[in-house]
N, C-alpha and C positions, 0 to 999 in steps of 0.2 A: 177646206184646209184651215187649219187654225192659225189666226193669228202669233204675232211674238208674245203682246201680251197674253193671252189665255196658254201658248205653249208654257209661260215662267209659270202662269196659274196653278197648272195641271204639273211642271215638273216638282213645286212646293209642295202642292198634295201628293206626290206619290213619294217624296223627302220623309213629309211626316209621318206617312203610312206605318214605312220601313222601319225609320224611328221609334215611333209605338210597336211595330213589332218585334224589335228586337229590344225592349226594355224589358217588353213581357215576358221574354225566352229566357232569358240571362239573368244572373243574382249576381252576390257581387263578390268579390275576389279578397274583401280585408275579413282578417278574423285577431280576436281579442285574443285571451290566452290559449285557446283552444287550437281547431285547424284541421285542416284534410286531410284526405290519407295520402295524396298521389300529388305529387308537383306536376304531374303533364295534366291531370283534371282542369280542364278550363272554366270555371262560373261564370264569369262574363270575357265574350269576347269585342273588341273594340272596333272599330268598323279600318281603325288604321293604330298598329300595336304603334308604341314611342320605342323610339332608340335612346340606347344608355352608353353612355362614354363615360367611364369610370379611369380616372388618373390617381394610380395608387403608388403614392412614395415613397421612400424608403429611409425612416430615421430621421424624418419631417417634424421638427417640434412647433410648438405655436408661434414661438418669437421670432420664426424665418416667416412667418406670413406676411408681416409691415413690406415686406420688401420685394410682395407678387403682386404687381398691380392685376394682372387676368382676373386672381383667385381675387381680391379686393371686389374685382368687377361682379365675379360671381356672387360674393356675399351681397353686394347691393341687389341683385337682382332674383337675387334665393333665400334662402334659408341656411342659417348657421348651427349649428347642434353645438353650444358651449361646456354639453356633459355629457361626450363620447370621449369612453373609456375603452381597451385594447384588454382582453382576456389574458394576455402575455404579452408580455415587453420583448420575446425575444423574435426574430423577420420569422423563420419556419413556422412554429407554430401558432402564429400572429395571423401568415396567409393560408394556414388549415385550415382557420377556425370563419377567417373571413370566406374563403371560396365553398366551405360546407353550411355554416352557421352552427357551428358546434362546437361548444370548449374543448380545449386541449389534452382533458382527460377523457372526453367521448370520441377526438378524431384518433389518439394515441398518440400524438406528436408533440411530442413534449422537449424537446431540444432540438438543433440544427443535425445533430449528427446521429448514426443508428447506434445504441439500438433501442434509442429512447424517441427518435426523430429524425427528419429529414424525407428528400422525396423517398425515398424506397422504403420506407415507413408508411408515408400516405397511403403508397401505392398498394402495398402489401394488404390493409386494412379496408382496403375498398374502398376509401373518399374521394375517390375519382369518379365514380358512379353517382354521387350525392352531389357534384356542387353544380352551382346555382347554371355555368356554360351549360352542361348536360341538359339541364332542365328546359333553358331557355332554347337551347337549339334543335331539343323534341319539339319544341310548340312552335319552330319555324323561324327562329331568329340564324338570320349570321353572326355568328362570334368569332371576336378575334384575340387575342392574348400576345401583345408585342413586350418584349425587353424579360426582365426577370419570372423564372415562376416559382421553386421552392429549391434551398441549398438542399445541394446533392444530387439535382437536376444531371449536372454534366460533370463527371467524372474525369479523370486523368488519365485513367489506363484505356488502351483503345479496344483492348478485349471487351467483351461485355458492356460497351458506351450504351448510354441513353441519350445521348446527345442527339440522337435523328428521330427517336421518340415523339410521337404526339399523342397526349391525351384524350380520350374521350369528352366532347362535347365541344372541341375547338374547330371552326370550320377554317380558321386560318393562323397561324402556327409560326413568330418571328421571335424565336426566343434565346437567350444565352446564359450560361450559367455562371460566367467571370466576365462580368459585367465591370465588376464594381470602378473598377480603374475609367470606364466609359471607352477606352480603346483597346488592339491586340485581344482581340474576341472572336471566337468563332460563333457566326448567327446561323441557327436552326431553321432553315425560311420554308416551312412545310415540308421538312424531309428531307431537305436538299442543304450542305453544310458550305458559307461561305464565311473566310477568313475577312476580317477588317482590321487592317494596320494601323499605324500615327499617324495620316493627313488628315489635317481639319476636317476634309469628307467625312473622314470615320467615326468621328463622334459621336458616340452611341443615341444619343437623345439627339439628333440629326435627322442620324437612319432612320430611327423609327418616327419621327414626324413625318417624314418622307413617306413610309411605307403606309402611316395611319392614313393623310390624306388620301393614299389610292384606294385604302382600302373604305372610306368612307364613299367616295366617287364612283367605285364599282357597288357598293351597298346600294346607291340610290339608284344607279342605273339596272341592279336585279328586280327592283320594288319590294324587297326582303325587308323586314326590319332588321336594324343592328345591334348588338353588344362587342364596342370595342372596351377593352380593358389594356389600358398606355400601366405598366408596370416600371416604373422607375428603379435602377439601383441609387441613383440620388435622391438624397446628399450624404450617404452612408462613405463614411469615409473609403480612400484618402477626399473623396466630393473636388471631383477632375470639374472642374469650370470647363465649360466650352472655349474656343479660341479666343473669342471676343468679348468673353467678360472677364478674361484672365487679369486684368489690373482695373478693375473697376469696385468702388469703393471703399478704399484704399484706407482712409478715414474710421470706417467699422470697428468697435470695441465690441467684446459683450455683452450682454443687459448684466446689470448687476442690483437684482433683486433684494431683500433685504435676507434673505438668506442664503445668497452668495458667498465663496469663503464662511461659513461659518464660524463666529469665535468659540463656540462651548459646544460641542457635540458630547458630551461626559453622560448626557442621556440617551444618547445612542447604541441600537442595538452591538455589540460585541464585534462583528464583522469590522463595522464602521469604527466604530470608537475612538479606535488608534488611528487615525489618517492625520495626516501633519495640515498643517493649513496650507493655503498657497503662496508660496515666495514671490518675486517679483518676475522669474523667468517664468514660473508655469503660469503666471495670468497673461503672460504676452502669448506664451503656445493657445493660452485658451480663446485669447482674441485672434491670435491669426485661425485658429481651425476656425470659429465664428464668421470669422469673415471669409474664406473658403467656404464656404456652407452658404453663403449670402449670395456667392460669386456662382453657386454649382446650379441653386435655384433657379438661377434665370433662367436658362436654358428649360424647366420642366414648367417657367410660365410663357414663357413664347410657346412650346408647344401648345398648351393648353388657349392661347390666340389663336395661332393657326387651324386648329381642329374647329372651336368654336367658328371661325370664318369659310372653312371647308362644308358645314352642317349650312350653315346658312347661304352659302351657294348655291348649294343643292334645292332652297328650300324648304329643307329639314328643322330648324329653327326651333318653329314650334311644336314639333313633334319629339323634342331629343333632351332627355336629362343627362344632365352633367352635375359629376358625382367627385369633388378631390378631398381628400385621404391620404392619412400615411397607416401603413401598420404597428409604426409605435414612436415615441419620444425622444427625446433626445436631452441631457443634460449636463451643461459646460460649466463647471464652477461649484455650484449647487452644494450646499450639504458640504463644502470642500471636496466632491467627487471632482475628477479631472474630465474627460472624457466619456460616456458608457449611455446606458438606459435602460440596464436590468432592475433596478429597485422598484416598491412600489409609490414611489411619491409621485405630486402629478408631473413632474416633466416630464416623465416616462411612461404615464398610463393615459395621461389626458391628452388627445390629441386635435386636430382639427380633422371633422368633415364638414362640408359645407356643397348643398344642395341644391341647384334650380332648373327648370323645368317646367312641363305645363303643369297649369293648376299651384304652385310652389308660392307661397306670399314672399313678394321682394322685399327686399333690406331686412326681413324678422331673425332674430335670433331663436333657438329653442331652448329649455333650459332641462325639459323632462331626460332623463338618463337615456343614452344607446350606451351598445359595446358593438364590437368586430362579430359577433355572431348575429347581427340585424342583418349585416349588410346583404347576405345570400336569399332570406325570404324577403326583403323589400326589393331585389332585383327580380325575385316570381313574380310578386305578385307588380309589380309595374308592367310587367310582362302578362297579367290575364290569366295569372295561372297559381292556385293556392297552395301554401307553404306543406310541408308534406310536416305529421304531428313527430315525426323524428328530427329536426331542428330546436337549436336552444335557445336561438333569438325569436327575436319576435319583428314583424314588418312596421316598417316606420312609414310608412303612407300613410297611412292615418293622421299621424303628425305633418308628414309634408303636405296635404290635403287641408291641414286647419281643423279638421273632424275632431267632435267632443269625444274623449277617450276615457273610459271609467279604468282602474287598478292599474295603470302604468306603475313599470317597477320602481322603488327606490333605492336601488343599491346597482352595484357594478362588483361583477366577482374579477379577482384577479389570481391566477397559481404558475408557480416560476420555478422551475428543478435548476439547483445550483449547486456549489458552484460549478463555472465553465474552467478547464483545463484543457479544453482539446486545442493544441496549438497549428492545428489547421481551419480552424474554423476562423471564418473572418470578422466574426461577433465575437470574440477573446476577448476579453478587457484586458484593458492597458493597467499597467500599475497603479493603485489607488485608482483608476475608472469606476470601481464597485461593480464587486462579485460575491451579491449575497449566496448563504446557502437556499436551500430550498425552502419555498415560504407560498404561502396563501393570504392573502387581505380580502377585503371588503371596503368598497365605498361608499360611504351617505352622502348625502347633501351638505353636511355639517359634518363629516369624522370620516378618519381613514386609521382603519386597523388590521395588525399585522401581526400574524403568526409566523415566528421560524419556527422549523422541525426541532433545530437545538434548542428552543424551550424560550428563546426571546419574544419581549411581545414589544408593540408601538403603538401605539394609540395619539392621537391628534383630533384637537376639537378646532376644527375649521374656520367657524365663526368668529372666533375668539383668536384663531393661528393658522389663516391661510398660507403660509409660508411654513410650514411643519416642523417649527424651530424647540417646538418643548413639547416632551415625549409625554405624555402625561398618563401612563397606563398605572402606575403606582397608583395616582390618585381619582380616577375614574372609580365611580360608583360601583359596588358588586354585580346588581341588579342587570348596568348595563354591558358590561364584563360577560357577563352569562348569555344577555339575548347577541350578541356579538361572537361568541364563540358558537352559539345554536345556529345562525346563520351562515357562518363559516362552515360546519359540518352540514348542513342541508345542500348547501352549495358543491362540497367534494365529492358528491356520488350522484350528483340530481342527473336527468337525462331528460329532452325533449317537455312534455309539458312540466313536468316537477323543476324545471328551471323558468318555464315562463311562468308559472304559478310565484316565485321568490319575490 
């Protein structure tokens, strides 16, 4: 019989064996601008796939970040992306592009309502069969999808409802479509419809903490790996605070940036132009909505506490990226806009994601460009499983890896069909909020330029005007006028690699 130690001997060598053998069998799962053909195609498999808890919210600008100590905690210990950009500012087409990885002119969804957008748009078009849940839950993941999924989801009339609807690729299913209030919602809980009233129980970001923990405790107890996806309708207005932060911070102004209130907008596009500045009552509405939005937060960073302390219960820790996101910006003030986050400036296209997980370098910031169409091929490929070459992003592991990256892109497309009029939509802009017409830009590192369809342009040199206070498209060069519109037109029609090639 053998000894303890000769059994630890011999259990190391039959470790490394394995080891060596399965490095030799398997390649590897990242690819540059290229890509596979099949998202279930596995290259390497991992001997123990990671779970992904993605907390995605809703109208999240950067300046409500000071105010999450969780997300704080996550930047120390991840990876920050300080130039992730949103393909559209508006939630519908913002979460097409995020759950497929495809711009808004490849999923079709291009506003919240038909017959330009919304669920029954998606659905119609087949992007339910492409996104990233589908993908992961062929190669053996549980998925779960709690709180909002796309406007139009849950209908009014009870004829014809989608409301008991599930999806393709979601193994578990807690979702509601009149969210936004955070209470008087009916929740979708796999088919099964229950009513949640006004007691503090009902809190929408309550329930689903509630439900996420169980659904991470029955994950670990299947030995499945997981993808939960926590979908917030906060802090998208009215940004309902939970019970207990309802008089908390009480003190809260808004940031008042240097182009805050604007004095001179006379170089702005046409739309803008005419907006009055702000009186003394609407900078108080803009500080109470700010601080409502401070107040609404908390509640989606205690959740993102709890889950994190859930994962680590289990064990899970070191196996689990956590992933927060908003689908797009928000801007109070700005430009003298009131309200909104249709424009393309950065309050509204530049958003936070921030990253950490195994292998993830702590406290780093990153500074190379994402958009919302990464997010669906770097959930494959975390997953063991290669971007299919029909996606427009490209996988950001590489970067959360630390891996030396050759042609990373330099720009960010952005396209926006405006304006909005439909006065059932809960993305309506408010009077003066800004509601441009329909417009296309581009992002450098240095310049943000803007085509309207009515023939308005905008141009901004960054370096010189991070705060995008002087339009300077009159005096920009012809030369760079031209490779700015050729980029603009390569970008409206590109598809799959002709967009990671950009």
């Amino acid at each position: 019989m053998l000894g303890a130690e000769q059994r630890r001997w011999l259990a190391a060598l039959v470790a490394g064996v394995l080891l060596l053998a399965g490095c030799a069998e398997t390649g590897t799962g990242g690819r540059g601008k290229g890509g596979g053909k099949n998202a279930s195609a596995a290259p390497s498999e991992r001997a123990k796939k990671p779970n992904i808890v993605y907390v995605l919210t809703d109208d999240l600008s950067w300046d409500l970040v000071d105010y999450m100590p969780n997300v704080k905690r996550l930047q120390r210990r991840g990876l920050t992306f300080s130039n992730y950009f949103v393909a559209d500012t508006l939630c519908c087409p913002s979460r097409a592009t995020i759950l497929t990885g495809k711009y808004p002119h490849n999923t079709g969804v291009l506003s919240n309502d038909p017959p330009f957008g919304g669920f029954d748009v998606f659905n119609a078009k087949g992007n339910e069969q492409s996104t990233f849940a589908a993908a992961l839950q062929k190669a053996g993941y549980r998925t779960a999808l709690m709180g909002k999924y796309l406007n139009g989801y849950e209908p009014t009339k009870a004829q014809g409802s989608s409301r008991t609807y599930i999806p393709p690729g979601w193994s578990e299913w807690q979702v509601t479509g009149l969210g936004y209030a955070n209470y008087n919602y009916n929740l979708n809980g796999n088919g099964t419809l229950t009513h949640y009233g006004r007691k503090p129980g009902d809190y929408l970001n309550t329930v689903l903490g509630a439900k996420a923990t169980d659904f991470v405790n029955r994950s670990a107890d299947s030995g499945q790996p997981f993808l939960l996806q926590m979908s917030t309708f906060t802090p998208h207005a009215p940004a309902t605070p939970a019970p207990e932060d309802g008089r908390s911070f009480a003190n809260v102004r808004a940031p008042r940036p240097p182009g805050f209130n604007e004095p001179d907008i006379s170089d702005k596009p046409g739309w803008l132009r005419k907006y009055p500045r702000l009186r003394p009552r609407r900078l108080k509405e803009i500080d109470a909505a700010f601080r409502q939005r401070v107040r609404a937060v908390q509640s989606v960073d205690r959740m993102i506490g709890q889950l994190e302390a859930a994962v680590n219960a289990r064990g899970a820790g070191a196996d689990t990226y956590f992933v927060f996101n908003s689908d797009n910006g928000y801007h109070l003030g700005q430009h003298r806009l009131r309200e909104g986050k249709l424009t393309a400036y950065d309050t509204d296209i530049r958003v936070p994601l921030v990253v950490a997980g195994p292998g993830v370098p702590a406290g780093r910031t990153e500074a190379r460009f994402a958009q919302n169409t990464d997010i669906c091929p770097t959930f494959q490929e975390l997953a063991g499983l290669r971007p299919p070459d029909s996606v427009d992003g490209r996988s950001l592991v590489p970067l959360l890896h630390g891996q030396q990256v050759n042609g990373w892109r330099s720009t960010a497309f952005i396209e926006h069909r405006g304006p909005n009029y439909a006065h059932d939509d809960p993305d309506l802009p408010r009077k003066y909020g800004g509601n441009p017409p329909t417009y296309e830009a581009v992002r450098t590192a240095g310049e943000l330029y803007v085509e309207y369809e009515n023939g308005d342009r905008e141009y901004y040199d960054l370096a010189r005007d991070p705060h995008e206070l002087g339009n300077m498209w009159g005096q920009a060069p012809a030369s760079r006028k031209a490779e700015l519109r050729s980029v603009i037109t390569s970008y409206r029609t590109c598809g799959g690699p002709n967009c990671r090639d950009l």
